[in-house]
ZAMARGU-4260 file (C-alpha; in steps of 0.2 Angstrom, whole numbers, plus 5000, padded with zeros to 4 digits):
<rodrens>
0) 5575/5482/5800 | 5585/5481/5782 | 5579/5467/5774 | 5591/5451/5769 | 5602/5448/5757
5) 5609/5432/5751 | 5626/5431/5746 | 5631/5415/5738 | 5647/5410/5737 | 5653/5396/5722
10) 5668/5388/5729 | 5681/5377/5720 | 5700/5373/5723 | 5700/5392/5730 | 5711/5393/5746
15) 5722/5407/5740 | 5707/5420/5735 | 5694/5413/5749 | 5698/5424/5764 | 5700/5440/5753
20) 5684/5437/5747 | 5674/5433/5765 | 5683/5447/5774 | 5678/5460/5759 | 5660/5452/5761
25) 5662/5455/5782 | 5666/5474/5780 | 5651/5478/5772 | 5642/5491/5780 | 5625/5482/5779
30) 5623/5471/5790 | 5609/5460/5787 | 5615/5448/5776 | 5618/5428/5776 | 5633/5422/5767
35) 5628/5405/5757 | 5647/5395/5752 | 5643/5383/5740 | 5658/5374/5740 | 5662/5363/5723
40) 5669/5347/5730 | 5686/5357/5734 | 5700/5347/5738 | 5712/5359/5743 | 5708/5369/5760
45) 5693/5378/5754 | 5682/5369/5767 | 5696/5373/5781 | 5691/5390/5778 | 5674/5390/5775
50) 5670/5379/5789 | 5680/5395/5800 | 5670/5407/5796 | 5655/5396/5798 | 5660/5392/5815
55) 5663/5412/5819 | 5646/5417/5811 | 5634/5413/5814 | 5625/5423/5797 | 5637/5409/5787
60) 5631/5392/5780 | 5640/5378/5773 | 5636/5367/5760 | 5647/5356/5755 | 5643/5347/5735
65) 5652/5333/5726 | 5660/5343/5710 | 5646/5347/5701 | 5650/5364/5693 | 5650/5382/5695
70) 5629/5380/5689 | 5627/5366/5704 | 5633/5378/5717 | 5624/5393/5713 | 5608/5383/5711
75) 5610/5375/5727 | 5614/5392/5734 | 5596/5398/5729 | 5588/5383/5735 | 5592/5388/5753
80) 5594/5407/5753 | 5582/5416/5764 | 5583/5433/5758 | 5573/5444/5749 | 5589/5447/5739
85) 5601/5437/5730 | 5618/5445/5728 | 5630/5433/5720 | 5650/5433/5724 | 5664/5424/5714
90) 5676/5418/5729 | 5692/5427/5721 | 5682/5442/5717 | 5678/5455/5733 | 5671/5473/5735
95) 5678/5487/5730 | 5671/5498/5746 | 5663/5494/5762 | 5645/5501/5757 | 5644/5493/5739
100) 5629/5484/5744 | 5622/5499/5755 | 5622/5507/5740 | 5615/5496/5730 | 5598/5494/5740
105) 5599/5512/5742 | 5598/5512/5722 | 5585/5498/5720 | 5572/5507/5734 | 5574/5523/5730
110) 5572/5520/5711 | 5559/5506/5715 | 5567/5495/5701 | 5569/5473/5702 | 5587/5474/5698
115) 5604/5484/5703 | 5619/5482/5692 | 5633/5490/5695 | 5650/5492/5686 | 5666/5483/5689
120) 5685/5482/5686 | 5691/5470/5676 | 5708/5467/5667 | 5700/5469/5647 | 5681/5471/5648
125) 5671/5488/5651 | 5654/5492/5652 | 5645/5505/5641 | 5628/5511/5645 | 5626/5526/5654
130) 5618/5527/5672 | 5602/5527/5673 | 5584/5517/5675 | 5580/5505/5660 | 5562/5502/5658
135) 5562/5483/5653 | 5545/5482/5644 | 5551/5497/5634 | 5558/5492/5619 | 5572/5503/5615
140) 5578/5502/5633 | 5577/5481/5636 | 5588/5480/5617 | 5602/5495/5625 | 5600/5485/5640
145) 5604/5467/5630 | 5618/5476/5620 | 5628/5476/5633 | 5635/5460/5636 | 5644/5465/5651
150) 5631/5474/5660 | 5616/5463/5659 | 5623/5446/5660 | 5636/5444/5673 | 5627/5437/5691
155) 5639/5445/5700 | 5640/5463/5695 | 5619/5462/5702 | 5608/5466/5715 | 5591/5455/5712
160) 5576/5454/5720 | 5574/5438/5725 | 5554/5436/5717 | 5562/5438/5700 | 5572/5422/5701
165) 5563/5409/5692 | 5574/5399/5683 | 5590/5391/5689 | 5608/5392/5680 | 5610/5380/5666
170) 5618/5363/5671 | 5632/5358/5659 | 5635/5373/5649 | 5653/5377/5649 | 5655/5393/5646
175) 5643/5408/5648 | 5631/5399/5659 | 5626/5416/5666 | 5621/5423/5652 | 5608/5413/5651
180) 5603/5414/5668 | 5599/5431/5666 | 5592/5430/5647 | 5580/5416/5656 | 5574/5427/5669
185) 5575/5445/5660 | 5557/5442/5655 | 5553/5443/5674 | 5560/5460/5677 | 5552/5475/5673
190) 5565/5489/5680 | 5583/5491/5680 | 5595/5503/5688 | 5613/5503/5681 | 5626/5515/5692
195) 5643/5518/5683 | 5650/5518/5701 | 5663/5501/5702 | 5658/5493/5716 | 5665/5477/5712
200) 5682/5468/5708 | 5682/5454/5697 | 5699/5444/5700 | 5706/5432/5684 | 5713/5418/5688
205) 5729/5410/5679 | 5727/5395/5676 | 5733/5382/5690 | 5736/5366/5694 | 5720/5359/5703
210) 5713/5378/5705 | 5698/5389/5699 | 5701/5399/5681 | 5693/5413/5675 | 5682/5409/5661
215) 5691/5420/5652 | 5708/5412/5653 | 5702/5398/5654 | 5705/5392/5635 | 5721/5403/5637
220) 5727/5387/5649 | 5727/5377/5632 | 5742/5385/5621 | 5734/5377/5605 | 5717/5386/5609
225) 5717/5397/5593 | 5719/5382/5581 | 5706/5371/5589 | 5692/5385/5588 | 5691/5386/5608
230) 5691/5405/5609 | 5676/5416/5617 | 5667/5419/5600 | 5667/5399/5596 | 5663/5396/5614
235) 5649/5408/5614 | 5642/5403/5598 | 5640/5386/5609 | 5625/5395/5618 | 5615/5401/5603
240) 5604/5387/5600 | 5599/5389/5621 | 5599/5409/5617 | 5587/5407/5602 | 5576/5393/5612
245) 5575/5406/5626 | 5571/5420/5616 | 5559/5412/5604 | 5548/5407/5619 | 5549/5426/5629
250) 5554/5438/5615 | 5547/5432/5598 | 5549/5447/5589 | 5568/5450/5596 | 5573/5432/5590
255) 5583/5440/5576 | 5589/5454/5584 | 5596/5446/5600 | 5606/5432/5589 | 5613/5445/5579
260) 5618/5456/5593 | 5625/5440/5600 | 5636/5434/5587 | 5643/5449/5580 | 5646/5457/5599
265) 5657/5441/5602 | 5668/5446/5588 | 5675/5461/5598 | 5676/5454/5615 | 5686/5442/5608
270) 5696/5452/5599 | 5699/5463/5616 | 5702/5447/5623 | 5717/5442/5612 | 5723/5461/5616
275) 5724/5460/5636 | 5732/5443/5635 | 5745/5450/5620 | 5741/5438/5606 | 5752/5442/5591
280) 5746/5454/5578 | 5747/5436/5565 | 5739/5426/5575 | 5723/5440/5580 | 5723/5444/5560
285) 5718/5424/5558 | 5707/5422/5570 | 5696/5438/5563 | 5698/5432/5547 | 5692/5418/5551
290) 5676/5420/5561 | 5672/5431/5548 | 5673/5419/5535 | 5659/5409/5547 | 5642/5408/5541
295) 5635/5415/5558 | 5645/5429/5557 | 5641/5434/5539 | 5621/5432/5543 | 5624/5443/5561
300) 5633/5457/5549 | 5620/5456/5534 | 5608/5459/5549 | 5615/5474/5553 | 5609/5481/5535
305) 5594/5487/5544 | 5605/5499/5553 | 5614/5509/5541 | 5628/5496/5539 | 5634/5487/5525
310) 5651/5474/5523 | 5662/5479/5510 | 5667/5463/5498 | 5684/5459/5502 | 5698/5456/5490
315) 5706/5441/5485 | 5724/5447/5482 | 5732/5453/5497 | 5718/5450/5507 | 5727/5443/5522
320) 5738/5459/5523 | 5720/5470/5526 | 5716/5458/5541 | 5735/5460/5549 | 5733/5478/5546
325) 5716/5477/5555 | 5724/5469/5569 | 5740/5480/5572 | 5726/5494/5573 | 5716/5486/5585
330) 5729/5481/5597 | 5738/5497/5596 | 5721/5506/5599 | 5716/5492/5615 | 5734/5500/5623
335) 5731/5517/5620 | 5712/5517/5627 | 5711/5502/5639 | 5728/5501/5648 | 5733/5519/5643
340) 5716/5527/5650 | 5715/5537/5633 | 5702/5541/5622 | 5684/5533/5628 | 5678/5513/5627
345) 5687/5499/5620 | 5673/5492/5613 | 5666/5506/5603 | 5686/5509/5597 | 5685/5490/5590
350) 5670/5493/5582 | 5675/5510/5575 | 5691/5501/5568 | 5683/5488/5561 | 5670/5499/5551
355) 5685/5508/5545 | 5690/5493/5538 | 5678/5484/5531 | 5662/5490/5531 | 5653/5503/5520
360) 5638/5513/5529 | 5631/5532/5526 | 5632/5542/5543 | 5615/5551/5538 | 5606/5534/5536
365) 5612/5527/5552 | 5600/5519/5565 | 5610/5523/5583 | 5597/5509/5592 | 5613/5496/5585
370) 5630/5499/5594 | 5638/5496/5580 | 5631/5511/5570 | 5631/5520/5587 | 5652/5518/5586
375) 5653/5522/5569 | 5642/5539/5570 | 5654/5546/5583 | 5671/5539/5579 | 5684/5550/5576
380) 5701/5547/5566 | 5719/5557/5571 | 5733/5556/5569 | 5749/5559/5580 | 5765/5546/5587
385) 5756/5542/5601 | 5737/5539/5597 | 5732/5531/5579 | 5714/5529/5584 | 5699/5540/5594
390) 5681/5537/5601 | 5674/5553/5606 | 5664/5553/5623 | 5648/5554/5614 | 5648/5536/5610
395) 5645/5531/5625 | 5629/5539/5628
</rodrens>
């Protein structure tokens, strides 16, 4: 017989997603599962429905928590989770087809690895690492692997082995929680398989009255977020202490590295954060400027030296103007790849851009182990009405 998977389920304040996500979970061609819901001290009709299902299968349990966060539930989820895999679900998120997870124990036997991960839509993010085996005690492969924010870190784009769960998600961290998770746990894996395929939905949430908010949106739900520094690059900086404390004890000699990876990494999923959610060119040109203008940032890009990269000193006159021009750039090019399907990544394009404008490097001196030298070695520039800005396909690789 297979062997189990655990799903769990976080739950809060999520009637209007809940059934969506259980049925998606119930049409999944492998059948030996348990579905864990974890529910968050809802007070809406989230435990109506969970309790519905729990009373129609009987593979479903119910836990019902005072609101303790996201963290709480998962951890909870683990405590009583039988499996020899741990699949988590977000409760507005769902499948994308019936054998996703057939797939993914199909992947995680037949390469014999400790980890699935799997690609995912998702409204501005992508993934870039190339399908394939990463061998987690090489070096090269565990830094691809942690340059890629949006493959390694999430907890729900993954199918773990259970014996590689160690430690729990961190308890009162606001805002990428499961980035640590998974930074805490990495030193247990030793293989992991990533598939292009998307097998995976991941749902944002608009912010609501009462309800659940994507991460993502949720400092979008403050209208003064820019001004009072609550965007994913100063939310994420948050974490480095915990990041570097982590790090220092299981990767010693990556400490640097990972921070810098980190920090400067943030500045463009933030920047392609303000371009799905159509921040004004102004307002985008002020915030770059200004996380740039951070200590943390200036030490993450005078790391990247190693690489082949170096900053260009900035003006004084007119200096504003270069940072709108960036921003016009980068939002035009965020239409044209992401939304438009042209061109390649999003990320690599943003990185491109911003090499273009402000940093100075030597393509024959380039160290293509860094994703930034990687984007700058294969961009492209043409020029036309309709596309400003090109990543060949050979960035991604």
């Amino acid at each position: 017989m297979n062997k189990k998977i655990s799903i769990i389920i976080p739950c809060y304040n999520c009637e209007s997603t809940l059934v969506r996500c259980l049925d998606s979970i119930l049409s999944q061609t492998y059948e030996n599962i348990e579905v864990i819901i974890a529910n968050d001290g809802s007070s809406d009709k989230t435990e109506e429905i969970a309790l519905s299902y729990k009373d129609k299968f009987k593979n479903f349990i119910y836990l019902p928590l005072p609101r303790g966060g996201v963290s709480v539930a998962r951890n909870k989820g683990l405590e009583v989770a039988t499996g020899e895999f741990i699949q988590f679900v977000d409760s507005d998120d769902n499948f994308t087809k019936r054998n996703a997870l057939d797939k993914a124990m199909r992947l995680l036997n037949h390469y014999g690895v400790d980890v699935v991960a799997y690609n995912f839509t998702h409204p501005c993010f992508e993934t870039h690492l190339p399908s394939g085996v990463y061998n987690l005690k090489n070096e090269s492969d565990l830094t691809a692997y942690y340059q890629d924010f949006f493959v390694m870190n999430l907890p729900w784009n993954k199918l773990y082995k259970r014996e590689v769960i160690t430690e729990q998600f961190p308890v009162g961290v606001a805002f990428a929680e499961d980035e640590l998770f998974n930074l805490a746990n990495l030193k247990n894996i030793s293989k992991v398989y990533f598939t292009d395929e998307v097998l995976y939905n991941y749902y944002c949430a608009k912010p609501q009255k009462n309800g659940r908010v994507s991460a993502i949106n949720e400092a979008f739900a403050n209208g003064n977020f820019l001004k009072t520094k609550d965007t994913i690059w100063y939310k994420g900086l948050r974490n480095d202490g915990a990041r570097q404390k982590i790090c220092d004890s299981d990767f010693p000699t990556l400490t640097d590295y990972f921070r810098s990876v980190r920090i400067f990494d943030f500045f463009f999923w933030n920047l392609e954060f303000l371009c799905n959610i159509r921040a004004d060119e102004r307002s985008v040109a002020k915030e770059c400027e200004r996380i740039m203008s951070e200590s943390e940032f200036i030490w993450a890009l005078n790391y990247k030296q190693k690489f082949g990269i170096k900053s260009l000193k900035l003006p004084d006159k007119n200096r504003f103007s270069l940072f709108i021009s960036f921003a016009r750039e980068s939002i035009k090019a965020f239409d044209i790849v992401k939304r438009q399907k042209k061109g390649n990544n999003v990320y690599f394009a943003l990185m491109a851009i911003f090499a273009k404008y402000f940093l100075d490097f030597d393509r024959n001196s380039l160290i293509l182990s860094d994703d930034c030298a990687k984007a700058v070695a294969f961009s492209g520039v043409r020029t036309d009405e309709n596309v400003t800005f090109y990543v060949t396909s050979e960035a991604r690789v």
